[in-house]
N, C-alpha and C positions, 0 to 999 in steps of 0.2 A: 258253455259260453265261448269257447274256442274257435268254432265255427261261424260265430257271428259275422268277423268280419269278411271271412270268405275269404282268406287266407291257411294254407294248407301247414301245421305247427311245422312238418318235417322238412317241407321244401322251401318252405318260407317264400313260395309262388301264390300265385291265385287259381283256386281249383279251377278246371277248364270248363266254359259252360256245355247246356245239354246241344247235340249237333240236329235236332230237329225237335216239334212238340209237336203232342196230339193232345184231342180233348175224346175220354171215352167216358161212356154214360156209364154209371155206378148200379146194377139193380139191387133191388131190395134193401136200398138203402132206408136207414131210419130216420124219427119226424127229424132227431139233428144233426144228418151227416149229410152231407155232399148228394146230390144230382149227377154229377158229373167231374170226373177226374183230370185233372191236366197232368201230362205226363211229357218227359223229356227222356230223350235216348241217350244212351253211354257213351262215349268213345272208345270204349275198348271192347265192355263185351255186346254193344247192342241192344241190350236189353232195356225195355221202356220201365221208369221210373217214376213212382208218384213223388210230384213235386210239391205238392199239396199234403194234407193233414185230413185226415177224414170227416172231423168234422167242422161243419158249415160256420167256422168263424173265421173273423179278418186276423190273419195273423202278424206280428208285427214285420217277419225278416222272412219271406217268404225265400229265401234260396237257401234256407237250413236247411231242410230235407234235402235236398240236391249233393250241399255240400257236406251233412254228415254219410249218406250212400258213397260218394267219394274217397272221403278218407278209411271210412270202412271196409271197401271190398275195392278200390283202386289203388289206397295209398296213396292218393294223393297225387298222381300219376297227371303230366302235362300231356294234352296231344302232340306236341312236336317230339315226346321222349320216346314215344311207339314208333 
């Protein structure tokens, strides 16, 4: 629940959002998983990130996935601190 509000516990910042999005199609996916991925890229290492949940429901806080990636392998880290 800590990441709900999309405030980082350590910095007591708002995690930084993603600096570009892509949509990539998902193959083989099953009857109830996603079509297609929306993905947001890092600010630090680059790398694109599923923003989304795999499978095909409406989720309530859709920037949890973003902001638990964050705290997990950025710390939490603001673009202006790099």
């Amino acid at each position: 629940m800590q990441y709900y509000h999309g405030i980082s516990p350590t910095t007591h910042r708002p995690f930084s959002p993603p600096t570009a999005f892509r949509i990539r199609p998902l193959d083989n996916a099953g009857p109830k998983e996603r079509k297609e991925m929306t993905e947001g890229r890092c600010h630090r290492c680059r790398a694109w990130i599923g923003c989304l949940g795999i499978k095909d429901v409406e989720v309530k806080v859709p920037e949890i996935y973003w902001c638990v990636f964050l705290f997990l392998f950025v710390r939490g880290e603001w673009m202006a601190d790099i």
